[in-house]
Structures are given as C-alpha cells and as structure tokens.
gemmi code that builds the backbone of each chain (N, CA, C; Angstrom):
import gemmi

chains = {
    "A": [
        ("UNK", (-12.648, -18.910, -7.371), (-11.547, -19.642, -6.730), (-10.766, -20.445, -7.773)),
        ("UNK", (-9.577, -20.292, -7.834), (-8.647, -21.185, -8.488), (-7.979, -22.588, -7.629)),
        ("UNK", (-7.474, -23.328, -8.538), (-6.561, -24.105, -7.786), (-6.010, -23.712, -6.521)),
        ("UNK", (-5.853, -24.319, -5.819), (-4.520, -24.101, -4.508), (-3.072, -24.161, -5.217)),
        ("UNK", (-2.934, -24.798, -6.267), (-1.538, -25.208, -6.171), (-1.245, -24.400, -7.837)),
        ("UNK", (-2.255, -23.440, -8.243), (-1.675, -22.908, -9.163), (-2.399, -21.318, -9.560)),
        ("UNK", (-1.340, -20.525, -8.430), (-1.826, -19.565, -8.454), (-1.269, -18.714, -9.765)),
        ("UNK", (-2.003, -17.085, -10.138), (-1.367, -16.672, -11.395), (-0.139, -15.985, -10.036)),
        ("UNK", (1.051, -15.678, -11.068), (2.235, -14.868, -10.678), (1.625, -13.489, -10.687)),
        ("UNK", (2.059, -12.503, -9.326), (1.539, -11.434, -9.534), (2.167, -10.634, -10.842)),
        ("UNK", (1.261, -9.509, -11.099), (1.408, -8.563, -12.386), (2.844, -7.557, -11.846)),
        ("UNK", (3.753, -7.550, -12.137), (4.869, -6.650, -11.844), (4.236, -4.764, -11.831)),
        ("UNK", (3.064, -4.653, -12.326), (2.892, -3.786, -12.703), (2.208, -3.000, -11.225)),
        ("UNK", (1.537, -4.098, -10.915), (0.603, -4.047, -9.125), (1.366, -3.941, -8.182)),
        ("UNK", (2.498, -5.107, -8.686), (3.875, -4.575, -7.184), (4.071, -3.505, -7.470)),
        ("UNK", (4.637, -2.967, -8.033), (5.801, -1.428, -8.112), (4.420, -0.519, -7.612)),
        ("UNK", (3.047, -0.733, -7.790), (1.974, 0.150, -7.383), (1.618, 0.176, -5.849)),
        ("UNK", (1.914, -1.065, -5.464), (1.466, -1.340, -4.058), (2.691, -0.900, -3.140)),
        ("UNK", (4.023, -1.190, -3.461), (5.149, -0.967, -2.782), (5.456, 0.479, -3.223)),
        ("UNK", (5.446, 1.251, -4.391), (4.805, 2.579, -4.197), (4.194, 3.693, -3.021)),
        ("UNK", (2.676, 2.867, -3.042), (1.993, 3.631, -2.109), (2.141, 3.213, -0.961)),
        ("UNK", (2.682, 2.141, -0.591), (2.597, 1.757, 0.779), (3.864, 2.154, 1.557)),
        ("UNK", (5.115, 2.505, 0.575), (5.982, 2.915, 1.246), (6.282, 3.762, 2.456)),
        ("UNK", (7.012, 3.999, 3.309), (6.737, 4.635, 5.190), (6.432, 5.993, 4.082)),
        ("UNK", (5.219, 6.774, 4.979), (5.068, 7.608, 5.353), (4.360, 7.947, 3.202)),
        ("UNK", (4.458, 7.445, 3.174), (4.063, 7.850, 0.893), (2.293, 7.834, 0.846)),
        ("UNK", (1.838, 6.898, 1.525), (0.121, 6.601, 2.302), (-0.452, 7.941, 2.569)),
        ("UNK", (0.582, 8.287, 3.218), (-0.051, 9.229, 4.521), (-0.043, 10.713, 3.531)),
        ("UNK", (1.576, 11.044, 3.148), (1.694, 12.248, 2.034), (0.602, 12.114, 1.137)),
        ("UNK", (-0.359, 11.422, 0.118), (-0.752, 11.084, -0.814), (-2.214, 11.490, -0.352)),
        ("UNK", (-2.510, 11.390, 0.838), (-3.828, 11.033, 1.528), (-4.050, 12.884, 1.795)),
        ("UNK", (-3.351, 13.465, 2.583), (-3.054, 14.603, 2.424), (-2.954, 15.475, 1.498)),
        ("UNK", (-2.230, 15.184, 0.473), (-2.650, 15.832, -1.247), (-3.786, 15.681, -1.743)),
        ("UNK", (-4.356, 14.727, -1.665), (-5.440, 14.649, -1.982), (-6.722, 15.723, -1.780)),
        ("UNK", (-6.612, 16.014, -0.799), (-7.347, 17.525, -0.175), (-7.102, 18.981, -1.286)),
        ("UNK", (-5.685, 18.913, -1.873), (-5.620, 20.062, -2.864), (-3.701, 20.335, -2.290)),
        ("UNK", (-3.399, 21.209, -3.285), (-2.118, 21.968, -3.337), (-1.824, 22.242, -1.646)),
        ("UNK", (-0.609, 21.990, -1.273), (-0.441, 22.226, 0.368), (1.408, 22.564, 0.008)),
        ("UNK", (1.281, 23.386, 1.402), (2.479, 23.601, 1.396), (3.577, 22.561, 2.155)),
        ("UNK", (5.147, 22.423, 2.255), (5.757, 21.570, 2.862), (5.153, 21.549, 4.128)),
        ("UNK", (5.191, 22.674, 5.036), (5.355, 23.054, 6.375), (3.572, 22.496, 6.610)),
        ("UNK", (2.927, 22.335, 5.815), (1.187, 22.437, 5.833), (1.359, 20.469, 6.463)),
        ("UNK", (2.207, 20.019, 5.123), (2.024, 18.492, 5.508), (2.841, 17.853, 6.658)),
        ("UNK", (3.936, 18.717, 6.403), (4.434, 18.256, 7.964), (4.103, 18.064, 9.190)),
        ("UNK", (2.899, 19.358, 9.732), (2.218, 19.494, 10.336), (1.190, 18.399, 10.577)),
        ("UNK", (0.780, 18.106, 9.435), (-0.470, 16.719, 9.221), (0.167, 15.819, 9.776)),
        ("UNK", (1.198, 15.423, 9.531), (2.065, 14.038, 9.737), (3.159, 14.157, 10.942)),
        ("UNK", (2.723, 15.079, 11.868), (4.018, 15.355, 12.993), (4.831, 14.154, 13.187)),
        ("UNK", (4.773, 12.934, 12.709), (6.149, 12.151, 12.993), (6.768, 12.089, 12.044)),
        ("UNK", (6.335, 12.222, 10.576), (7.979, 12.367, 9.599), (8.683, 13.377, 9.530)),
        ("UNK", (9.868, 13.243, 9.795), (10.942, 14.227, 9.748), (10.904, 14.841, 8.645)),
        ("UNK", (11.543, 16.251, 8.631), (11.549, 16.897, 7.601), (12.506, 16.375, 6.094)),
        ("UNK", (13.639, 15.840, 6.543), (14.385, 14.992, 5.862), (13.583, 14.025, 5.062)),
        ("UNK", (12.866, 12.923, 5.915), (11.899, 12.087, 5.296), (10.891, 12.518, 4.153)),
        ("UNK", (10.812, 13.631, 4.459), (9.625, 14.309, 4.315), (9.949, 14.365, 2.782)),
        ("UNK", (11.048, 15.057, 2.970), (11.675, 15.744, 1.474), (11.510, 14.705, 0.569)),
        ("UNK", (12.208, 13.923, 0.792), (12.780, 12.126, 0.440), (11.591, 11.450, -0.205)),
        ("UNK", (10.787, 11.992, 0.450), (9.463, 10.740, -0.363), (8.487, 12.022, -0.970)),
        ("UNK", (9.077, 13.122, -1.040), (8.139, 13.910, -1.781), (9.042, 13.810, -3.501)),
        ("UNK", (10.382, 13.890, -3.086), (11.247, 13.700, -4.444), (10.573, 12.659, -5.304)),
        ("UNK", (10.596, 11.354, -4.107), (10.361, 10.073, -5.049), (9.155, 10.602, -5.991)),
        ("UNK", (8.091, 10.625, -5.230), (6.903, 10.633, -5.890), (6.543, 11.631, -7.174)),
        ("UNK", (7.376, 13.129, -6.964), (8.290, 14.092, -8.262), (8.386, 12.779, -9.225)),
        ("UNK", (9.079, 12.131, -9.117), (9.765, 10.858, -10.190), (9.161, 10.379, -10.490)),
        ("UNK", (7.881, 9.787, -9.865), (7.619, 8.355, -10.323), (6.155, 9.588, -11.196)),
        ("UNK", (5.993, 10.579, -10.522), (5.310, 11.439, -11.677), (3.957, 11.501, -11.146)),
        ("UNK", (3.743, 11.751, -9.872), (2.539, 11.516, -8.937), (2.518, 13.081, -8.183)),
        ("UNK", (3.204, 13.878, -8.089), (3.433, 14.756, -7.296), (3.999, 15.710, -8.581)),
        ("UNK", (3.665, 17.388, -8.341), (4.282, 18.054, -8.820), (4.550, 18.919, -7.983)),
        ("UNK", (5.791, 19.935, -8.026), (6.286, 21.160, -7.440), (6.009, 22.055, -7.922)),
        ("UNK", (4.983, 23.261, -6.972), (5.018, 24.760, -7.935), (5.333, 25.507, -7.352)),
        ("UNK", (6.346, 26.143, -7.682), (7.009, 27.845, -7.183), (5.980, 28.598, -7.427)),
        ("UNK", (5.322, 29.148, -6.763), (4.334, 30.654, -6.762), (5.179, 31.635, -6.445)),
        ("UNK", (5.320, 32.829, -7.484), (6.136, 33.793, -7.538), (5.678, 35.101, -6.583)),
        ("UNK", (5.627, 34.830, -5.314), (5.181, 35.645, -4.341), (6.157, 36.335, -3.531)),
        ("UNK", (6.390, 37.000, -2.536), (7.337, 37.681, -1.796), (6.834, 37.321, -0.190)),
        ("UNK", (7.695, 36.216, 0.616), (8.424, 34.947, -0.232), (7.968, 34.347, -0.664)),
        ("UNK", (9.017, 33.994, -2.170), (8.396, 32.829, -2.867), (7.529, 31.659, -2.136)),
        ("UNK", (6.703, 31.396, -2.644), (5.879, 29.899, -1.589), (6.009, 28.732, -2.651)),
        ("UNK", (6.091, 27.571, -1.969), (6.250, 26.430, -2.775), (5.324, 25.248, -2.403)),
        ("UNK", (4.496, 24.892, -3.327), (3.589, 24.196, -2.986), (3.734, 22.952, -3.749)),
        ("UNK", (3.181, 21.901, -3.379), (2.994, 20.262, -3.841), (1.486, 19.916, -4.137)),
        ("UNK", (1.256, 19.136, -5.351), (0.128, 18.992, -5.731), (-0.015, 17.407, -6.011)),
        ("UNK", (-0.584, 17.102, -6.507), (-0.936, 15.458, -7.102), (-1.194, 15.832, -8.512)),
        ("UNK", (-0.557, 15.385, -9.192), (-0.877, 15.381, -11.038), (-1.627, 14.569, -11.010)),
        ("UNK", (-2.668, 14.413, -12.341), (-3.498, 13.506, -12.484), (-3.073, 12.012, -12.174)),
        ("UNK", (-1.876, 11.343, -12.410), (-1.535, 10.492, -11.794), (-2.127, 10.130, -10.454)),
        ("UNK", (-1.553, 11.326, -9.875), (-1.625, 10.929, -8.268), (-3.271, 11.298, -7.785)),
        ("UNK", (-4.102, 11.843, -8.651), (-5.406, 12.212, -7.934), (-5.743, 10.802, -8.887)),
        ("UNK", (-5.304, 9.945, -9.541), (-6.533, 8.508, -9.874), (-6.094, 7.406, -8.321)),
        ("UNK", (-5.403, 8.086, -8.094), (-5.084, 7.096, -6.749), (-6.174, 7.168, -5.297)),
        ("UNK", (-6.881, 8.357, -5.468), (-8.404, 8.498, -4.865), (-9.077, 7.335, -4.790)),
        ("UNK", (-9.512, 6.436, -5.815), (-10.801, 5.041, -5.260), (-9.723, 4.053, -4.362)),
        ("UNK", (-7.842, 4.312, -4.723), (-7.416, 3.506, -3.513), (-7.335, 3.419, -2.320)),
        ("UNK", (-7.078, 5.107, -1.858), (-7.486, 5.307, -0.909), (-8.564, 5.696, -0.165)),
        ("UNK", (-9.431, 5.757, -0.865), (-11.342, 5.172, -0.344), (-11.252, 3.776, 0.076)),
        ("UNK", (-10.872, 2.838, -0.883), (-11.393, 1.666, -0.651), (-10.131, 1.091, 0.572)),
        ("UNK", (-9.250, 1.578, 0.965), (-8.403, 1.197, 2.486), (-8.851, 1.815, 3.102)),
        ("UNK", (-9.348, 3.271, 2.996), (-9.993, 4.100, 4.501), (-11.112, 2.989, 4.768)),
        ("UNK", (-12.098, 2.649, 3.890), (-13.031, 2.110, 3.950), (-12.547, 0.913, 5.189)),
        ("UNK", (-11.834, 0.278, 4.429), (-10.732, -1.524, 5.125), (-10.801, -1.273, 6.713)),
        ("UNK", (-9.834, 0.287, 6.077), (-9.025, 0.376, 7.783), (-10.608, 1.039, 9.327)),
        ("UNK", (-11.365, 1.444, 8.659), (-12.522, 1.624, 9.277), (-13.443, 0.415, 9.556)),
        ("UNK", (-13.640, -0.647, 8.968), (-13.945, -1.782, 9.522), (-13.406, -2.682, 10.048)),
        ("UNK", (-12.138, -2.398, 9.791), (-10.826, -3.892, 10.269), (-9.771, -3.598, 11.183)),
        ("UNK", (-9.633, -2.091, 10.932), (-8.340, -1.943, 12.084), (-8.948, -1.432, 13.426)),
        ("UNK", (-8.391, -1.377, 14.632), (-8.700, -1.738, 15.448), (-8.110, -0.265, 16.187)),
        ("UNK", (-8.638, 0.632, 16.850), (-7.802, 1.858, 17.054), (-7.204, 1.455, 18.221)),
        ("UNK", (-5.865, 1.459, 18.259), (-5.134, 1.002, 19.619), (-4.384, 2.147, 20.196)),
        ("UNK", (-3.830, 1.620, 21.202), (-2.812, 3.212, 22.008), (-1.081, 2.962, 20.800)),
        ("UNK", (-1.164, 2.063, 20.197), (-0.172, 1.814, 19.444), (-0.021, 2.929, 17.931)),
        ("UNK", (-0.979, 2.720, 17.924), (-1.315, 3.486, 16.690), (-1.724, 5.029, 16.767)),
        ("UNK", (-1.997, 5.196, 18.254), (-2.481, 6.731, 18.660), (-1.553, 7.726, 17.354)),
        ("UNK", (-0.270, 7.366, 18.000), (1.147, 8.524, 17.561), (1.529, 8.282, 16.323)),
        ("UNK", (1.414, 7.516, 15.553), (1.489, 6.828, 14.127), (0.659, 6.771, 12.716)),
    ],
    "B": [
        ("UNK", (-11.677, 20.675, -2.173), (-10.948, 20.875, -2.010), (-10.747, 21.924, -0.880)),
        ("UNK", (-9.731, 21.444, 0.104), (-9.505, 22.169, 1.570), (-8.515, 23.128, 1.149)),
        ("UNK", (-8.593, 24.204, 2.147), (-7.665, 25.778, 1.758), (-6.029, 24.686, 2.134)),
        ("UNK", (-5.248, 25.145, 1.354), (-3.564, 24.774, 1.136), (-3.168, 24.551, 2.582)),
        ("UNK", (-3.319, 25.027, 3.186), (-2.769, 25.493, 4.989), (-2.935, 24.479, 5.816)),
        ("UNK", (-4.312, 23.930, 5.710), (-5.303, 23.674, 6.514), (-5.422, 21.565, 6.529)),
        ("UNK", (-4.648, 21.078, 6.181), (-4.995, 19.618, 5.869), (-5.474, 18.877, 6.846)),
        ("UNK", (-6.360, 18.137, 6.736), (-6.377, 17.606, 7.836), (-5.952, 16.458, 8.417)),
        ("UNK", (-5.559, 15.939, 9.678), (-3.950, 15.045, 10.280), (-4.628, 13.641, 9.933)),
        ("UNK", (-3.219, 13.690, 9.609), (-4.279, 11.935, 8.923), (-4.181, 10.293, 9.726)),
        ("UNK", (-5.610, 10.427, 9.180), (-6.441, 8.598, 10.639), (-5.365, 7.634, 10.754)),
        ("UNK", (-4.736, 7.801, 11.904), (-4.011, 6.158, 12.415), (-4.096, 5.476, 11.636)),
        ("UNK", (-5.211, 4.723, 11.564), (-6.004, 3.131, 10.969), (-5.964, 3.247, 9.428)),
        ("UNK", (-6.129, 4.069, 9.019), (-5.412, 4.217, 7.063), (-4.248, 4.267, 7.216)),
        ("UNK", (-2.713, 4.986, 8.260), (-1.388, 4.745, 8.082), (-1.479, 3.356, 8.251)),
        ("UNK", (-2.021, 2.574, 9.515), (-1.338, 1.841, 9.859), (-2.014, 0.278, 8.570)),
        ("UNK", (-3.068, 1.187, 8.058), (-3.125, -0.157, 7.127), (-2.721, -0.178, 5.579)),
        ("UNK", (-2.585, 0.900, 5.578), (-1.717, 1.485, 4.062), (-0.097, 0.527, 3.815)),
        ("UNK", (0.408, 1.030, 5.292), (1.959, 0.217, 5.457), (1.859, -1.045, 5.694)),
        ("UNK", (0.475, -1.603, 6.173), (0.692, -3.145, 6.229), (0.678, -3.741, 4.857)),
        ("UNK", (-0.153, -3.042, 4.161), (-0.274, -3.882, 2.690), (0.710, -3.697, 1.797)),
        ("UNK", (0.920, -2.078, 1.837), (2.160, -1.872, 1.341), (4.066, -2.438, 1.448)),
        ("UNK", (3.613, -3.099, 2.701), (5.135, -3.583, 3.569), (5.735, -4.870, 1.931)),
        ("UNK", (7.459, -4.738, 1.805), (7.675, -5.477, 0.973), (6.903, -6.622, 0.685)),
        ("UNK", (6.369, -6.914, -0.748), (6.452, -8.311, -0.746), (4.513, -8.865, -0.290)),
        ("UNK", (3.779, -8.071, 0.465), (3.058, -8.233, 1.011), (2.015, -8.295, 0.717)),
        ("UNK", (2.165, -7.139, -0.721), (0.606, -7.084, -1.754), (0.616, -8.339, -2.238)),
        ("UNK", (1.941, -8.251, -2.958), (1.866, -9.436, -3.703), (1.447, -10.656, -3.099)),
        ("UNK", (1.929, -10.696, -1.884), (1.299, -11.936, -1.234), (-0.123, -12.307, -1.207)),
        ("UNK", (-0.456, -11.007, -0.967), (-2.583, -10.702, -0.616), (-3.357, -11.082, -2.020)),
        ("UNK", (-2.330, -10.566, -3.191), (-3.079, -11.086, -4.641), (-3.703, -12.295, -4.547)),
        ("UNK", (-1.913, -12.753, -4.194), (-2.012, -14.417, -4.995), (-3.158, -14.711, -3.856)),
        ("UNK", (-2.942, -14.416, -2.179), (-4.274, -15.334, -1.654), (-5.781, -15.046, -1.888)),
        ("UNK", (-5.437, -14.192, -2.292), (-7.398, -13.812, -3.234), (-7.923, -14.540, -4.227)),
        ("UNK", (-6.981, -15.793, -4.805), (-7.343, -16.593, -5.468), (-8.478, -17.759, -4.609)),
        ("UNK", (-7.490, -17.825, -3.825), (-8.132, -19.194, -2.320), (-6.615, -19.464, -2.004)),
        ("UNK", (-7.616, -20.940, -1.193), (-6.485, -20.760, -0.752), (-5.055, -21.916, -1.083)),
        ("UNK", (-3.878, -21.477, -0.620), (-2.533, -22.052, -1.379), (-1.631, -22.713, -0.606)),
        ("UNK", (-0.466, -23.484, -0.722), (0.198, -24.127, -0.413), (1.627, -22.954, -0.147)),
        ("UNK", (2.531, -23.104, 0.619), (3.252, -21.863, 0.706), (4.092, -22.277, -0.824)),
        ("UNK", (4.479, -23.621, -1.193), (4.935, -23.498, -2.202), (4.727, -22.914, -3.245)),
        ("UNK", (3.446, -22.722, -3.490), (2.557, -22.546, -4.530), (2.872, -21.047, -4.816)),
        ("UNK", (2.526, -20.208, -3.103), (3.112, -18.516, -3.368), (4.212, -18.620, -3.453)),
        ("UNK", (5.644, -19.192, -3.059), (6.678, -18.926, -3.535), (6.860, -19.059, -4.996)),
        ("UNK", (6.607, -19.691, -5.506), (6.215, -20.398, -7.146), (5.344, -18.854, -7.847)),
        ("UNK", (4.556, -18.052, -7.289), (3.867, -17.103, -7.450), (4.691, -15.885, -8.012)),
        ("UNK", (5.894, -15.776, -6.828), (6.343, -14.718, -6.526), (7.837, -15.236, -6.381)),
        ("UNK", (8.338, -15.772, -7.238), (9.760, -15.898, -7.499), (11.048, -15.237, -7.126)),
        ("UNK", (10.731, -13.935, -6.535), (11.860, -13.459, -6.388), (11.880, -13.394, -4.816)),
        ("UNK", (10.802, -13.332, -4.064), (11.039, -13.685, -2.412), (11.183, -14.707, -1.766)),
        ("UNK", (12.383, -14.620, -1.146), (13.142, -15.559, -0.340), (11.631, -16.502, 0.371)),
        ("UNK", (12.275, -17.687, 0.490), (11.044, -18.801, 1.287), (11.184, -18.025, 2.819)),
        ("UNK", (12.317, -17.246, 3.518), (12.444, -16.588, 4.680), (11.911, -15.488, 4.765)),
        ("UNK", (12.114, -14.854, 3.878), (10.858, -12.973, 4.071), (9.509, -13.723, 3.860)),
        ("UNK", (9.052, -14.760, 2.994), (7.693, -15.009, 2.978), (7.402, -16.035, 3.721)),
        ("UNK", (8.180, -16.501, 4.734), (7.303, -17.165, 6.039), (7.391, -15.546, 7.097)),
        ("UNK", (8.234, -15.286, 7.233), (7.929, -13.650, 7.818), (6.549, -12.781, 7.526)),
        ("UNK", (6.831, -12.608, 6.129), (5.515, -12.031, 5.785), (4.665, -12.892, 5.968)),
        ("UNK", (4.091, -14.047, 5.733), (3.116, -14.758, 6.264), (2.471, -15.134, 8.191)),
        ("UNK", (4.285, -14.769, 8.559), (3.645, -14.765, 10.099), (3.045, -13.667, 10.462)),
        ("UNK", (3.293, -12.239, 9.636), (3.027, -11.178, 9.901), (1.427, -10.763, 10.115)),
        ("UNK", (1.092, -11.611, 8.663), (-0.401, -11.186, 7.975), (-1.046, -12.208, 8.752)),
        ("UNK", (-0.877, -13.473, 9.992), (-1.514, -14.110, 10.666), (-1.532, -13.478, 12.057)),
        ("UNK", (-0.246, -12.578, 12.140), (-0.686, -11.813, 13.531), (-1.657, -10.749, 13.523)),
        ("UNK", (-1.380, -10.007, 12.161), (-2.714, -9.312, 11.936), (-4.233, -9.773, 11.848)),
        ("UNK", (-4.426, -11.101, 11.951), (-5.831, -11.588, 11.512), (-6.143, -11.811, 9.771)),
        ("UNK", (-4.871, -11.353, 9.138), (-5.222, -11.206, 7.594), (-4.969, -12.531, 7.041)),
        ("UNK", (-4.556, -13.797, 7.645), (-4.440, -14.786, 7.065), (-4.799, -15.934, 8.113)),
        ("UNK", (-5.098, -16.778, 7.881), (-4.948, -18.165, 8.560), (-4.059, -19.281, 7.855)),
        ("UNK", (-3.258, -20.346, 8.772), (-2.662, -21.143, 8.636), (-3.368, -22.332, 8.616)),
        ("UNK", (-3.656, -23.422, 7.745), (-4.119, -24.067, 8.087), (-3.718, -25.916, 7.714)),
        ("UNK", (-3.882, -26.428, 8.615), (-3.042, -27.813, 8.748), (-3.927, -28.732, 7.744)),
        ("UNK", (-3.704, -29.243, 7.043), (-5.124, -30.555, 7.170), (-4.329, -31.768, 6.886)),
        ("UNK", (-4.974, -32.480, 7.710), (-4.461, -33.829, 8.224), (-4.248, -34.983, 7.263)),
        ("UNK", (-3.578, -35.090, 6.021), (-3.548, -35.859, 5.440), (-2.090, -36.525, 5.659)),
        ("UNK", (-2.028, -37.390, 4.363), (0.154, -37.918, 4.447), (0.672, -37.888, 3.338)),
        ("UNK", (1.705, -37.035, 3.047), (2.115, -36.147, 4.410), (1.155, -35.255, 4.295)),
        ("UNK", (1.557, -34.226, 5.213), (0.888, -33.226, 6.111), (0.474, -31.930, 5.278)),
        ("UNK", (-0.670, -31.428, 4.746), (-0.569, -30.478, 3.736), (-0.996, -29.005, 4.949)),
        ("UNK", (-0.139, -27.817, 4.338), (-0.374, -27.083, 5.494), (-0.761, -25.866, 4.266)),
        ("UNK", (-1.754, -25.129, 4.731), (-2.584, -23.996, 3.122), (-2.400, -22.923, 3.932)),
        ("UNK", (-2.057, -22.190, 3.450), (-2.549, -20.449, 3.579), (-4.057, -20.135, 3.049)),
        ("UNK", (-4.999, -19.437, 3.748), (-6.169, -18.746, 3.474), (-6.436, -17.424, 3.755)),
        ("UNK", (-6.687, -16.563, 3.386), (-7.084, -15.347, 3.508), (-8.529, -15.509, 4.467)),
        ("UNK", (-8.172, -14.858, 5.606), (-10.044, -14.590, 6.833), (-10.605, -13.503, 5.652)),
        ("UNK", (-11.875, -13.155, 7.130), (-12.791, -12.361, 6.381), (-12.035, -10.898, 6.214)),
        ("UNK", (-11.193, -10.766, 7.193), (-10.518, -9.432, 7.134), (-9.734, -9.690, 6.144)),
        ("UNK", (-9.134, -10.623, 5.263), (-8.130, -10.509, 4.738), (-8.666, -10.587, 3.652)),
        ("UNK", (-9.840, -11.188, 3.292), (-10.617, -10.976, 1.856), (-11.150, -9.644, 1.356)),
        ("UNK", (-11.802, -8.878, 2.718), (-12.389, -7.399, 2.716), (-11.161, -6.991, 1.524)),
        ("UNK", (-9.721, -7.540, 1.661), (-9.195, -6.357, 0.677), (-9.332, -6.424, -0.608)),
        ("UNK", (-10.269, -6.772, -1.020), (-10.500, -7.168, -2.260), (-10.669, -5.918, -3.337)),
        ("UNK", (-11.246, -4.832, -2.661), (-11.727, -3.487, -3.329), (-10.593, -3.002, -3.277)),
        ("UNK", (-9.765, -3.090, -2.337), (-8.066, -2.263, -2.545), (-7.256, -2.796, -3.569)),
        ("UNK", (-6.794, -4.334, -3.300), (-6.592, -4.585, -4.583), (-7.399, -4.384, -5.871)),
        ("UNK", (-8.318, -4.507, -5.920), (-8.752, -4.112, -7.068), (-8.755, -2.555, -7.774)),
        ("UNK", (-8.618, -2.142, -6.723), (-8.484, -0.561, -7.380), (-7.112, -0.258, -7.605)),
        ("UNK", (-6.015, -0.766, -7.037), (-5.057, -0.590, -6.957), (-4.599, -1.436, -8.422)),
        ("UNK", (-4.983, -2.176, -9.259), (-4.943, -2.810, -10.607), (-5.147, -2.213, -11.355)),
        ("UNK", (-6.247, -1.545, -11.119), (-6.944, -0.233, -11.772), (-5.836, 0.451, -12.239)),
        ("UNK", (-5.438, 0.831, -10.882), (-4.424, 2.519, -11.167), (-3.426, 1.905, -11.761)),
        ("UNK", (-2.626, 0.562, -11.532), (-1.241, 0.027, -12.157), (-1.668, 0.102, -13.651)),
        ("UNK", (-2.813, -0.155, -14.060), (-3.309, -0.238, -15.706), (-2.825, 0.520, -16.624)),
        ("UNK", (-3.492, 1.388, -15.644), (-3.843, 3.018, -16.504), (-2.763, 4.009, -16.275)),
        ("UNK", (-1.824, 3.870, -15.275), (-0.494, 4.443, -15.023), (0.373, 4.152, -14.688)),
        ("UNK", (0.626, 2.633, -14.048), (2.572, 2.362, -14.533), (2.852, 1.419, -15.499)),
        ("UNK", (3.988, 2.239, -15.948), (4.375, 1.790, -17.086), (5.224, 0.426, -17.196)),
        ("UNK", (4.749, -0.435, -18.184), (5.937, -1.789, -17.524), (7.407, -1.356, -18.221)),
        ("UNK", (7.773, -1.735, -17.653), (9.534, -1.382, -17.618), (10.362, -2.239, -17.585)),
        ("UNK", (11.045, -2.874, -17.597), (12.371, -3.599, -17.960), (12.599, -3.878, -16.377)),
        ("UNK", (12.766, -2.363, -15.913), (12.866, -2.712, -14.197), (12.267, -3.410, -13.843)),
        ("UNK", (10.616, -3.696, -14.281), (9.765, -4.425, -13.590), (9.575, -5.418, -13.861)),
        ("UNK", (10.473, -5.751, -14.649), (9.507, -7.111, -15.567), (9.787, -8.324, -14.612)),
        ("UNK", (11.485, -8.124, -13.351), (11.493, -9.263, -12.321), (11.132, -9.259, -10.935)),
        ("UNK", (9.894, -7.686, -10.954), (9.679, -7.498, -9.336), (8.381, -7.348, -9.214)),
    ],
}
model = gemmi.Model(1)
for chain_id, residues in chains.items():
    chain = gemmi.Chain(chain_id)
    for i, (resn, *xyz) in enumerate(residues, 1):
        res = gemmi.Residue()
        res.name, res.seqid = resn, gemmi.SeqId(i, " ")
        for name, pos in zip(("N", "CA", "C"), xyz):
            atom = gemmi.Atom()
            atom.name, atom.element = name, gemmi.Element(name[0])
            atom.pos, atom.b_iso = gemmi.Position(*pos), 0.0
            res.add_atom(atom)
        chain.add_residue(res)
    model.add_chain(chain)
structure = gemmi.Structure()
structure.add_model(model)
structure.setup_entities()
C-alpha cells in the first residue's frame, strides 16, 4: 500500500494496452483467435452481434497495431484467414487471468445473455 | 488449437468484463486504485489528462459495478477516498499481466507519452 494522496501516474504504455484490448468487440475477436487461424465468416459467427462492418474495422486496427495477421491461402476460392502474431498470442495469460475475474465476479444476467 | 471453422461463441462474462476494464480511462483508474486507497484528487493528479467529469463518471460506474467503494470519513473538512472491494482488487492478475504484455510489446511512442 502506498500513500492515499500519492499515487504513481499510470505507465502510458498499460493505457494504450488496456484501451487496446478492451476496445467494443477487440476482447471478444482476440479471445476467438486465440483458438488458431479462423476465417472472417468463422468469427462472425462466434460473435453474432458485431456487424460485419465492425467486424472489418477492428480486425484492420489490430493488422496495425501488429496483433493480427492476414493470410490469403491460394485456394479456388481464394480463402482468407486471420491469425494472432506472436504479439497477439502473448496476450493469452490476459485473457486467462479476466476469464478467470469474469468467472468469479461477474454475475450471468439476462443482460448479458445477447452480449 | 480448434479446426479454423469451428470457434467457439464467446462467454458473456469475459465480453462483458473485458469492456468494463477496458472502457476509456478505466484501467487506468483500476491501476492507480491498486495502490489503496485515494482521494479523487489524488487520481486526477494520477491521470492528468481525464476530465474531473469522465472520472467522477468512471468512478460512478466502477461503484455500480461493485468494483469500487466510496468512502466518507468524518473528519474537517470532509475527506471522501476511493477504495477498490474485494471484486475490484481480484483484478490484480489482469493488471498485472496486462504490464507484462505492455513491457514486452508496446512500444512507447511520442503518441503515448500524454495518454
């Protein structure tokens, strides 16, 4: 325990990590990769409430921030699949240790059924 | 690793607690109260760039969830602390892993150096 009245300033480095993963629907994509290479139509399915639009949108981001990769498999039709680069598979003990959270702390409601 | 196709739909209670921690502003909030507990000045002083209005928001938020308590104590004047409950301490392994991953993979940036 520290002071009350003198906490440290958070690490800029933890925000951009936390507001990252926590972003709508980035949790849920991430949690899903995690399982292995999936196709768009595979995760959409997982996540029936983000739109396909959305969908796209936070698969780009995560392309960027270098957590996600795109692979064209040269098949007839081409298939296009999404993976987690090593980046995105060290993000595994985070989401252990919230499944863990959300299994002792959250509360399964009719709110959350569809969500 | 699960066949590409096949993912499986992912638990309510990890979305819905992924986006709570993740929600702007909010990790950062959970850091600083993992110290003990603080004065709201003290987290604004923490976290410099959120308005004293998003972080009484975010603070009413994380007390409707059970993740914080408000607490009065009766002196003069009136000192009023933020504390993290037991649910709100449990996140201790998330943040912490989530430090982890900021370590070892984001990069500090110029962008970040005021968020």
């Amino acid at each position: 325990m520290t002071m009350a009245n003198t906490p440290a300033s958070v690490c800029p480095r933890y925000h951009h990590a936390i507001e990252l993963v926590g972003r709508r629907w980035t949790g849920a994509i991430i949690r899903v990769l995690l399982a292995g290479p999936v196709r768009f139509h595979a995760i959409s399915q997982a996540i029936p409430e983000v739109s396909d639009r959305m969908l796209s949108e936070r698969l780009r981001e995560l392309e960027a921030e270098g957590v996600v990769t795109r692979r064209v498999v040269p098949e007839t039709p081409v298939r296009v699949e999404y993976e987690l680069t090593e980046k995105g598979r060290a993000l595994q003990p985070v989401v252990d240790a919230l499944m863990h959270w959300a299994e002792s702390w959250v509360e399964p409601g009719p709110d959350r059924a569809a969500s």
